[in-house]
C-alpha positions as CSV (number, residue, x, y, z in Angstrom):
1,X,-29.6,29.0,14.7
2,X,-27.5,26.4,16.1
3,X,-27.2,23.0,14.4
4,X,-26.4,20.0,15.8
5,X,-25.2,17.2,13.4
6,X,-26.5,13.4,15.1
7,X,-25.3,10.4,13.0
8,X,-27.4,7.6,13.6
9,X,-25.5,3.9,12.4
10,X,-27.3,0.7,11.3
11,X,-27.3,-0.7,14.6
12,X,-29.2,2.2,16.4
13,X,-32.2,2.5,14.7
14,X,-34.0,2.6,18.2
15,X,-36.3,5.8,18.9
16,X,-35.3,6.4,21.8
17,X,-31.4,7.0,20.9
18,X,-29.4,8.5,23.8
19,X,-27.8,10.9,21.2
20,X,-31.1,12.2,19.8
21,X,-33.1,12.2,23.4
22,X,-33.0,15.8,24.2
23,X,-32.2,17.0,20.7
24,X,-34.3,19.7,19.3
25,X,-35.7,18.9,15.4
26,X,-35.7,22.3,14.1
27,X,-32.0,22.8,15.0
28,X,-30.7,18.8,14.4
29,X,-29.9,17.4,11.2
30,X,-29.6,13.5,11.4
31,X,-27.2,11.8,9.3
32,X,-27.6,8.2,8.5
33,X,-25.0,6.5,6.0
34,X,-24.4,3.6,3.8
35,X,-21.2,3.3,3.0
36,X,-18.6,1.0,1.5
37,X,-16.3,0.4,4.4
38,X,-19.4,-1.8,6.3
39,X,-20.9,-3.6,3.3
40,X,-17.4,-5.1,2.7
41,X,-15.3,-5.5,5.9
42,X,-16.8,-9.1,5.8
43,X,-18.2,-11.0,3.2
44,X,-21.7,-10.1,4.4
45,X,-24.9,-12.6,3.5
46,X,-27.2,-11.0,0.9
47,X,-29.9,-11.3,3.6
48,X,-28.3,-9.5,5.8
49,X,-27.0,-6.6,3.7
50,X,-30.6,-6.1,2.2
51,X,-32.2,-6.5,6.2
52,X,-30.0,-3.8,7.5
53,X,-29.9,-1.2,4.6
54,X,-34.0,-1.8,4.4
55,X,-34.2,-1.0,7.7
56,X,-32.1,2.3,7.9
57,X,-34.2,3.6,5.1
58,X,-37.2,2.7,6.9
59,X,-36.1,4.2,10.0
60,X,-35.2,7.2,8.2
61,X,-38.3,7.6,6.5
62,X,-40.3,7.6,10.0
63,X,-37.8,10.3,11.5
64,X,-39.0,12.2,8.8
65,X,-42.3,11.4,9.7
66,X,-42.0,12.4,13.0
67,X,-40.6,16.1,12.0
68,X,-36.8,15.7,11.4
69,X,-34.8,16.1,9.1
70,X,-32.5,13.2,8.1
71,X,-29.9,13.5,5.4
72,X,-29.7,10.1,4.0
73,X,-26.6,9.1,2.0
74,X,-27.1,5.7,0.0
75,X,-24.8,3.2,-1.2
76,X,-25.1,4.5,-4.6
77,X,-24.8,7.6,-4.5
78,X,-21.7,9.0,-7.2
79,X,-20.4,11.0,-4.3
80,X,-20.2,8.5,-1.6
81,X,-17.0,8.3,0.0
82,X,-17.4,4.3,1.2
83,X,-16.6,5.5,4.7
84,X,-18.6,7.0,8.2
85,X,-15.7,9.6,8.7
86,X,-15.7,10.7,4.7
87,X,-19.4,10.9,4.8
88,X,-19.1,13.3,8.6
89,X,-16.8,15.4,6.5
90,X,-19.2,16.0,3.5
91,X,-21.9,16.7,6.1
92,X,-20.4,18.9,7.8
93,X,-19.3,21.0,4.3
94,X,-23.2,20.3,3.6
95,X,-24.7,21.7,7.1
96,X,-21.6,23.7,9.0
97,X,-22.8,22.0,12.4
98,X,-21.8,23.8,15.8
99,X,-21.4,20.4,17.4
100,X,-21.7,16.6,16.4
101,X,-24.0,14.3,19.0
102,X,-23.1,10.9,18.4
103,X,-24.1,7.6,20.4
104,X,-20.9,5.2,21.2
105,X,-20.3,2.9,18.6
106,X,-21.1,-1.1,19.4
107,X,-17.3,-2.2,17.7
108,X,-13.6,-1.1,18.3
109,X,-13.0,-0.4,14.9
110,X,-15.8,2.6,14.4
111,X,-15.4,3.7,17.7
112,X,-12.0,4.6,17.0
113,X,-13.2,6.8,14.5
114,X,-16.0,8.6,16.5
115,X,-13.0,9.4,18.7
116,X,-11.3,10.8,15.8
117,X,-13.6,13.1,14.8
118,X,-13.5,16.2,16.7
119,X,-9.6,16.8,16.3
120,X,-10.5,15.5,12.6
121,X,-13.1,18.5,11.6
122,X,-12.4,20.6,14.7
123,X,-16.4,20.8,15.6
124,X,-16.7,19.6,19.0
125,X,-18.3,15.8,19.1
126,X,-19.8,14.6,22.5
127,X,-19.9,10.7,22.6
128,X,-22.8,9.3,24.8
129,X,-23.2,5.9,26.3
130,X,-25.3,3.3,24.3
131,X,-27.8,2.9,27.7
132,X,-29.7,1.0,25.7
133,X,-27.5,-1.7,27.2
134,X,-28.4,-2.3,30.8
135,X,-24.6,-3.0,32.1
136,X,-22.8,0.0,31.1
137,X,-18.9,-0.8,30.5
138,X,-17.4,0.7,33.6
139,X,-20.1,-1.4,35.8
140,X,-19.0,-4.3,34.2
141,X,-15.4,-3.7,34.8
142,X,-15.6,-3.6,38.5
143,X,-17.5,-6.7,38.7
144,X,-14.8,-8.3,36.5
145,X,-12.4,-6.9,38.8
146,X,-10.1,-9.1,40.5
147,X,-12.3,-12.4,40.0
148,X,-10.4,-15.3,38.6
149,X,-13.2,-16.6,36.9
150,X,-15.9,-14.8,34.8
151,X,-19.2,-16.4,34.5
152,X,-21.9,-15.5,33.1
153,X,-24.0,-17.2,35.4
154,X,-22.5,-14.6,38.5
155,X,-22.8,-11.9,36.2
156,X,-26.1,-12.8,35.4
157,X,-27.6,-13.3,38.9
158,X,-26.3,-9.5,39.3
159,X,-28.5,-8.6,36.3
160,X,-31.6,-10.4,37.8
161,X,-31.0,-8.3,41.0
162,X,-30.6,-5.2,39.3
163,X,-33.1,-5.2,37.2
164,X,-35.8,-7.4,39.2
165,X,-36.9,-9.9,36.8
166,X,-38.0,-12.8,37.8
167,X,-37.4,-12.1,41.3
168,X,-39.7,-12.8,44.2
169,X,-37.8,-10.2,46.9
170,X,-34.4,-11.1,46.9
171,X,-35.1,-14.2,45.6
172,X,-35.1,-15.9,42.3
173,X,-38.5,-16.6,41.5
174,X,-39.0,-20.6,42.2
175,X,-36.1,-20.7,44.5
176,X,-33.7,-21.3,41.2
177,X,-31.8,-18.9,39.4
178,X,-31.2,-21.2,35.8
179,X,-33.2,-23.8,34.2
180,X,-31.2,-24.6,32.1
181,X,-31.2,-28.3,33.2
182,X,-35.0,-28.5,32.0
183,X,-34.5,-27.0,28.7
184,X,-32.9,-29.7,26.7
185,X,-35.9,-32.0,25.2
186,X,-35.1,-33.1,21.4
187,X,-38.3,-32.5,19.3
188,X,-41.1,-34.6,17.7
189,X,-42.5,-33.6,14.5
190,X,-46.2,-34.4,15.8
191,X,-45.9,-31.4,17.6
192,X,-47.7,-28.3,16.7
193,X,-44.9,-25.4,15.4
194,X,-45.9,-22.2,15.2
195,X,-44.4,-20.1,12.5
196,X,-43.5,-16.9,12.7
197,X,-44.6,-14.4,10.9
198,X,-43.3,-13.1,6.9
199,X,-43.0,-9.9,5.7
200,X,-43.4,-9.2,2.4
201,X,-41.1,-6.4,0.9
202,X,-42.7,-3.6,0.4
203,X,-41.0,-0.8,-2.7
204,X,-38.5,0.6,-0.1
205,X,-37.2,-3.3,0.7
206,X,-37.7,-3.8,-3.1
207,X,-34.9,-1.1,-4.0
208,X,-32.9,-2.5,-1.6
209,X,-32.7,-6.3,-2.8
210,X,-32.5,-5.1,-6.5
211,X,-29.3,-3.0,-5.0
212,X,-27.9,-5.6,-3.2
213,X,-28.2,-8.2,-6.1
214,X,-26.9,-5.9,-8.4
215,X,-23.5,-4.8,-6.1
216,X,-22.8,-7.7,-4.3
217,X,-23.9,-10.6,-6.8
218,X,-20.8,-12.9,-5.4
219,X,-21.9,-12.8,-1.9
220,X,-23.1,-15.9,0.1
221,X,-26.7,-16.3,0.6
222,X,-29.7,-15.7,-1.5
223,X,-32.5,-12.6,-1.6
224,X,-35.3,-15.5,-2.4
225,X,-38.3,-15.6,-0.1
226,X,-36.9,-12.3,1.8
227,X,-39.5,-11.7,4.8
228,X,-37.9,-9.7,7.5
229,X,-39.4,-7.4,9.3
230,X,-38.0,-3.8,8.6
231,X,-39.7,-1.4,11.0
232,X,-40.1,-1.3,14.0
233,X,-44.1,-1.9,13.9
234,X,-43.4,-5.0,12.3
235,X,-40.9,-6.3,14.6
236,X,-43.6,-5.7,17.2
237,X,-45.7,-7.7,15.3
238,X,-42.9,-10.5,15.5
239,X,-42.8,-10.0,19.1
240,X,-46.1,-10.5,19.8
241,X,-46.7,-13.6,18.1
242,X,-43.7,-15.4,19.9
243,X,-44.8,-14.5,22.6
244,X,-48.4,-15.9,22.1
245,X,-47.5,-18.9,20.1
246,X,-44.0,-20.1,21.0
247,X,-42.9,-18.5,23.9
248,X,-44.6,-20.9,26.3
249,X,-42.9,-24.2,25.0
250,X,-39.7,-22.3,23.8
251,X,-37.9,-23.5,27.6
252,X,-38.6,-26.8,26.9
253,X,-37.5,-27.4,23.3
254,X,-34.8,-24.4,22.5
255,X,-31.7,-26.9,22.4
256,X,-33.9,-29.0,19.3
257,X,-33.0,-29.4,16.0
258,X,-35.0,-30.7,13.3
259,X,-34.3,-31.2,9.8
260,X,-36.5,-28.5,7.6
261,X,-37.3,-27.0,10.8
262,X,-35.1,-23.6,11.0
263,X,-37.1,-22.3,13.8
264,X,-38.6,-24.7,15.9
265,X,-40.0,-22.5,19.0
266,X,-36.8,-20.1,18.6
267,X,-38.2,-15.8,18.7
268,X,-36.3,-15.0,15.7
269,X,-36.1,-11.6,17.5
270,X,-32.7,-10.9,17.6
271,X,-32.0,-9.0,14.3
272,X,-33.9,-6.5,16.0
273,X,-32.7,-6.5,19.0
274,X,-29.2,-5.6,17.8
275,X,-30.0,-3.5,15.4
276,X,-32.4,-1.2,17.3
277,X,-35.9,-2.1,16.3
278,X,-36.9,-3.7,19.9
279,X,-35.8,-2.7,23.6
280,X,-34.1,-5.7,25.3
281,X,-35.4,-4.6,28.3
282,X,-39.0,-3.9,27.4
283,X,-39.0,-7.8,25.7
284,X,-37.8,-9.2,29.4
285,X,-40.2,-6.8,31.3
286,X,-43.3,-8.6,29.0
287,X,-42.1,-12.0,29.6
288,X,-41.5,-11.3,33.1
289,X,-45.1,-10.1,33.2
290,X,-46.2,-13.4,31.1
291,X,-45.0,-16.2,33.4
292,X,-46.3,-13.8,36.7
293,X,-49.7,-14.4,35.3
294,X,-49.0,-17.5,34.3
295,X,-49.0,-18.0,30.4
296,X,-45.7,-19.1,30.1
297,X,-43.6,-21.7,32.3
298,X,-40.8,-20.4,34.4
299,X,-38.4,-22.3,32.3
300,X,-39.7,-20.5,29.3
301,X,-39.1,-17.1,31.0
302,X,-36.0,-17.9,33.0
303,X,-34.5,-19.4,29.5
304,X,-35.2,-16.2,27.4
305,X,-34.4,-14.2,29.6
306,X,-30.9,-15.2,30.6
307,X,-30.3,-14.8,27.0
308,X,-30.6,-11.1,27.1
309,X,-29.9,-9.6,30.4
310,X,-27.5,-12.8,30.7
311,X,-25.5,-13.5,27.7
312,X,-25.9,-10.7,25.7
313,X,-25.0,-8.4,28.3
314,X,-22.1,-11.0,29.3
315,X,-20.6,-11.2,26.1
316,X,-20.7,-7.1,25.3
317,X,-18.6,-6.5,28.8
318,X,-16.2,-9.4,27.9
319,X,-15.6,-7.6,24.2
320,X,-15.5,-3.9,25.6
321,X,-13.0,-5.3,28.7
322,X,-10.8,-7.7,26.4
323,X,-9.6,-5.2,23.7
324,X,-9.0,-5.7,20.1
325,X,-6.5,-8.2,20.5
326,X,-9.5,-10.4,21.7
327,X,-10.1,-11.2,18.3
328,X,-6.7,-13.3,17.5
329,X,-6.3,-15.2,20.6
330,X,-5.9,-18.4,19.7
331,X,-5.5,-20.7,23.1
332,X,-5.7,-24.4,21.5
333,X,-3.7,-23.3,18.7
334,X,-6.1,-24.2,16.2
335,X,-4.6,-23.2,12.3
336,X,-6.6,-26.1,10.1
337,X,-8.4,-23.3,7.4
338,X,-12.0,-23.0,7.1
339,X,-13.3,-25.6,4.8
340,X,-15.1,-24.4,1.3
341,X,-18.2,-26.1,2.2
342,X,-19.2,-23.6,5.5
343,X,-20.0,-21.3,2.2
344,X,-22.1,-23.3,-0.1
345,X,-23.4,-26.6,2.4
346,X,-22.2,-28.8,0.1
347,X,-21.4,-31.7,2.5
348,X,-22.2,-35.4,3.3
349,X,-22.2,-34.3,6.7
350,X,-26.1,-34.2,7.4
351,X,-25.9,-32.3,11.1
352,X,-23.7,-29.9,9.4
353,X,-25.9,-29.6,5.7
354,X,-28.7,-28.7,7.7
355,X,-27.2,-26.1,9.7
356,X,-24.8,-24.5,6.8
357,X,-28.2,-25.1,4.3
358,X,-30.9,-23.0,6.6
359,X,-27.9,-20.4,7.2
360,X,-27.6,-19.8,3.6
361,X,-31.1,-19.3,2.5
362,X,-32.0,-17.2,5.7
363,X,-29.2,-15.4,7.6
364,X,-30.2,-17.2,10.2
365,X,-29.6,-20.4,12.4
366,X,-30.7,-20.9,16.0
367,X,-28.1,-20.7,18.8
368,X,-27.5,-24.6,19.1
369,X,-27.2,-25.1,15.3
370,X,-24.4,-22.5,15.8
371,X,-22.9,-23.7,18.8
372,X,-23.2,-28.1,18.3
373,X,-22.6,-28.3,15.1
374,X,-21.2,-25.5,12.4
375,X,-19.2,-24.9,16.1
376,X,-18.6,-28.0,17.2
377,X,-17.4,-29.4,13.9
378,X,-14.9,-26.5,14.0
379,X,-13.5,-27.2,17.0
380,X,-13.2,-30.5,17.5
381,X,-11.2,-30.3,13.4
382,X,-9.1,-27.6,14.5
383,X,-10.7,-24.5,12.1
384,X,-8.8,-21.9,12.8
385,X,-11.2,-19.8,15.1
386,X,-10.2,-16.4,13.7
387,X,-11.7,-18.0,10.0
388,X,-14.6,-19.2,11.7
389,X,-15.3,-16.0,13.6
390,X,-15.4,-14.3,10.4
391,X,-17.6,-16.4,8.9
392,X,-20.2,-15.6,11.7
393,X,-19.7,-12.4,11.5
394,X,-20.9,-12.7,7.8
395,X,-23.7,-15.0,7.1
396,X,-26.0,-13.9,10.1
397,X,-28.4,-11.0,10.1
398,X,-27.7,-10.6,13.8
399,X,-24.0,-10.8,13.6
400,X,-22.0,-7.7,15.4
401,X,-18.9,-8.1,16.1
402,X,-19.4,-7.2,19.8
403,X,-22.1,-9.9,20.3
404,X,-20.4,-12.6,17.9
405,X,-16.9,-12.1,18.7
406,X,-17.2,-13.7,22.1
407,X,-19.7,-16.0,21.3
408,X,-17.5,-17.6,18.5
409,X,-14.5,-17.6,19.7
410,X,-14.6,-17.1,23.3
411,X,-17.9,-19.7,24.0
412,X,-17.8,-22.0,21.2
413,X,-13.9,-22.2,20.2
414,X,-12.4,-22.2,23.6
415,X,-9.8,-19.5,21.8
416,X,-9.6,-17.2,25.1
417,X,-8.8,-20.3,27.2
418,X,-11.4,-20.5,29.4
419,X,-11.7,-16.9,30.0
420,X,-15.8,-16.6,29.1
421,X,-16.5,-21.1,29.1
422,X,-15.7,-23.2,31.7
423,X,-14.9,-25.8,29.1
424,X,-14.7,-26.6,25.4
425,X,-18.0,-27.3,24.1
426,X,-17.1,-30.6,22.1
427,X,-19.4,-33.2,21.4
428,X,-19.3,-36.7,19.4
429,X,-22.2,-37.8,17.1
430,X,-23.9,-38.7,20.2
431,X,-25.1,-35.2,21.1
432,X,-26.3,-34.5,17.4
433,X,-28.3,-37.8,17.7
434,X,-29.8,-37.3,21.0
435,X,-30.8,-33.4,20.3
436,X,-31.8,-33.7,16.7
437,X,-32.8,-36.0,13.7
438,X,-30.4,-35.3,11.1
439,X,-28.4,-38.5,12.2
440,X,-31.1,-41.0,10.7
441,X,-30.9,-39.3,7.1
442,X,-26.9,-39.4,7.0
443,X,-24.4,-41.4,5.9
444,X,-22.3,-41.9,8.1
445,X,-23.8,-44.2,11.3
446,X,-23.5,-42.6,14.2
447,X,-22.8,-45.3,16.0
448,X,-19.6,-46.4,14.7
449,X,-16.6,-44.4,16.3
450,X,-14.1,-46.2,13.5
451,X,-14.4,-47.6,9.4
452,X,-15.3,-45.5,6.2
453,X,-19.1,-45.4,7.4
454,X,-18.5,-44.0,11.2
455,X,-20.2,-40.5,11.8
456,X,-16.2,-38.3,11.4
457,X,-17.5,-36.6,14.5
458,X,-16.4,-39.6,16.8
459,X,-13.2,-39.9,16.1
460,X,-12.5,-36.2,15.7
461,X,-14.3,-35.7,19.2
462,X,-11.6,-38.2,20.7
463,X,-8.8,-37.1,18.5
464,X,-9.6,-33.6,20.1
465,X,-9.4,-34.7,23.5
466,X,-6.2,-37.0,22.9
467,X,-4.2,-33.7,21.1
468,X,-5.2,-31.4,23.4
469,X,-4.7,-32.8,26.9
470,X,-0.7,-30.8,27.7
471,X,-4.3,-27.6,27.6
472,X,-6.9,-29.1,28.7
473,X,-6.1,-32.1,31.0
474,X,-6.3,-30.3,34.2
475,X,-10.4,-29.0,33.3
476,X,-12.5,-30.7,36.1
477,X,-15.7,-30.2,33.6
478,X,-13.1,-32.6,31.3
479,X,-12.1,-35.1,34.0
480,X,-14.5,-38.2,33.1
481,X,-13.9,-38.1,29.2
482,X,-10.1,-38.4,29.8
483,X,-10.9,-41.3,32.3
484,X,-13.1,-42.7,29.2
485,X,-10.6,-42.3,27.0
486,X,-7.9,-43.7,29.4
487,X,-9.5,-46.7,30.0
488,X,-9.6,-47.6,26.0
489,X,-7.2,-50.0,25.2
490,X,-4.4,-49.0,23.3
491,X,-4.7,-50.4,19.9
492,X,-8.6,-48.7,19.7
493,X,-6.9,-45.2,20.4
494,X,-4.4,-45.9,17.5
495,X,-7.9,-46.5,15.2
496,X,-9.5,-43.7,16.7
497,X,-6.7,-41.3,15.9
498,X,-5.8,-42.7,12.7
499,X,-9.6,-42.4,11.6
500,X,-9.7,-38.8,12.3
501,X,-6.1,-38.5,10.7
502,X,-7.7,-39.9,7.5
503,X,-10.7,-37.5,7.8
504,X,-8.4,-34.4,8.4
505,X,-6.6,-35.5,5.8
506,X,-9.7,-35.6,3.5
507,X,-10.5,-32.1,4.3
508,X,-7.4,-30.8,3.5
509,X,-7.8,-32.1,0.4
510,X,-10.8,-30.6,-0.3
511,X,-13.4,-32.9,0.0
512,X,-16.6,-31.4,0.9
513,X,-17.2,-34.3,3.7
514,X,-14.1,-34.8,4.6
């Protein structure tokens, strides 16, 4: 009989794989592998090494279920090479495939060696496209073709169109195509926050965390209070109650922080979405079907939506188009290292406590966290955004580097130069202030730009502005902070500057606030 050999990686654990869709059980062996090589290319969160190995073995275990046969190599195992292509090469002395089935890989680094493979073991290895992604790369290509600018909010429009959501004809539904605008009220704690649901680790999830504690006891995070959802039932389950209990006011809030409020009205869906556990599509198609019967806004829709088919879309065709050298651009010529305290939270910083504290005990922070404040900080200090893009990479449970990449240093570091923003996102204390209520339990006072008690963030945000201007002077979206700061007289530049000389300074140092 013929045997086909179909690795399945952590980020495919869908069940409805392009590389298994026609594939007969009785003649497939699937391989799924935990090896070395992705447990340590980053210094991965303990959260999200114990989320994604939990959910292979789960994933495995229902294959099973459903009549195939998996071979499972774990971590553990005394024979374990560390590596996909020295686990392929034991499989294939294991099972003597006829061919290897393979979906694409979502990163440069393990496509390269799927491509590999079949002049490797000399078995013939057909690569299929991941359509589990609704802009395949050569699609995206030929809209990038040619156009000096690449926004998402083009590309997106295209998505909408394609795919029909939200659309009334050829029309956006409600005559708009972003809300954006509506979507940026800070938060109250009278409110009524829903909660999403916890998952308590059942024996498979139990091996898991006593493995992960017991081989990678250095890494960041903690394994307390793990409640992920590790099958795809379960995710469901997640999905569902969003949907009922947060989705509706999820438009109107998503851009709020809150201190001891990690999740606000946030899904807390997209660990599951990148790994394979949900259909991006399917999600958009429910919500789609929600605000047409009217239980959720159009700002609630239009905003989650425009995540997926929008930016996650977006950001995989900018990271598939833009190569591997991608990864060390470095536009504003940022070098400053990444300071110790983005790995334990131990700051006077309040904005930036909360953010680094809730990423540490969860794997998880919500986009804005990310974006105005561990970001922001980052940027307007001068991190180098290489450091800071590998720090994503390993504290979230959602990080790939295909989804991340572009999002760190593309969107939030300005490090492409404009190629995927249309301008740095930097903001003084002001922004934290308005959007959030970590200000009022700081202390620093965010009203003072100048002195030992000024919120850093003001100075830095001006310092920013002042260093970069030869790069960024010319940005339209930049034009009235630069009248701003040109209209200051010249002595309360000098303080500004020299306050955020003092702070950099600090941080250099080592001090954990600067």
């Amino acid at each position: 009989m013929t045997t086909t050999l179909i690795p399945v990686l952590g980020d495919q654990l869908s069940m409805h794989l392009p590389s298994l869709r026609d594939a007969d059980p009785a003649g497939t062996v699937i391989l799924m592998m935990e090896v070395a090589d992705e447990t340590t290319y980053v210094w991965h969160h303990k959260k999200k090494l114990a989320y994604i190995l939990s959910a292979m073995r789960h994933h495995a275990q229902a294959r099973r279920d459903d009549g195939w046969t998996v071979d499972y190599v774990k971590l553990d195992d005394p024979d374990n090479s560390g590596s996909f292509t020295g686990e392929v090469a034991r499989a294939i002395a294991r099972h003597s495939p006829d061919r290897i089935v393979v979906t694409e890989a979502g990163e440069w680094r393990v496509q390269a060696m799927l491509e590999a493979w079949q002049t490797l073991f000399g078995v013939p290895v057909e690569i299929r496209a991941d359509d589990r992604f609704l802009c395949p790369h050569a699609e995206f290509d030929a809209w990038a073709k040619d156009r000096k600018s690449l926004r998402m909010e083009y590309f997106y429009r295209e998505m909408r169109r394609k795919t029909g959501l939200l659309m009334d004809g050829d029309q956006p539904a409600g005559s708009q195509w972003n809300y954006d605008a509506e979507n940026r009220k800070p938060a109250k704690r009278d409110l009524a926050m829903p909660r999403p649901l916890s998952f308590q680790p059942n024996a498979i999830t139990r091996d898991v965390l006593a493995l992960v504690e017991a081989h990678f006891p250095d890494n960041p995070g903690t394994l307390d209070s793990f409640d992920f959802a590790v099958t795809s039932a379960d995710a469901a389950r997640q999905q569902a109650h969003f949907f009922t209990h947060a989705l509706p006011q999820f438009g109107d809030y998503q851009d709020a922080m809150l201190s001891g409020e990690p999740f606000l009205w946030h899904s807390i869906l997209s660990p599951y979405i990148n790994s394979g556990l949900l259909d991006p599509l399917a999600l958009c198609r429910e919500v789609d079907g929600r605000y047409r019967a009217g239980k959720v806004p159009l700002n609630a829709a239009e905003g989650f939506i425009r995540q997926i088919i929008g930016w996650r879309e977006y950001v995989r065709g900018i990271y598939w188009r833009e190569g591997p050298d991608y990864a060390t651009r470095n536009a504003l010529g940022a070098r400053r290292p990444l300071p110790d305290f983005y790995w334990t939270g131990d700051t006077d910083l309040n904005c930036l406590k909360n953010a680094i504290g809730d990423t540490l005990a969860r794997a998880y922070a919500h986009h804005i966290q990310r974006l105005m404040v561990t970001g922001n900080f980052a940027l307007i200090a001068g991190i180098d955004p290489h450091a800071l893009h590998l720090w994503y990479l390993a504290v979230y449970a959602d990080a790939y580097e295909w989804v991340e990449l572009p999002n760190t240093l593309g969107m939030s570091q300005f490090g492409d130069g404009g190629l995927l923003a249309s301008k740095p996102y930097a903001a003084s204390g002001a922004y934290i202030n308005r959007m959030s209520d970590y200000c009022g339990d700081c202390r620093y006072d965010v009203k003072q730009r100048t002195g030992p008690n000024a919120c850093p963030l003001n100075a830095l945000y001006w310092d920013f502005l002042a260093r970069n201007r030869v790069k960024l002077g010319s940005n339209q979206r930049l034009a009235m902070p630069y009248r701003n700061w040109d209209r200051m007289e010249a002595a309360t530049q000098a303080d500004i500057r020299a306050s955020a000389a003092a702070f950099l300074t600090r941080l250099d140092g080592g001090a954990a606030g600067g």
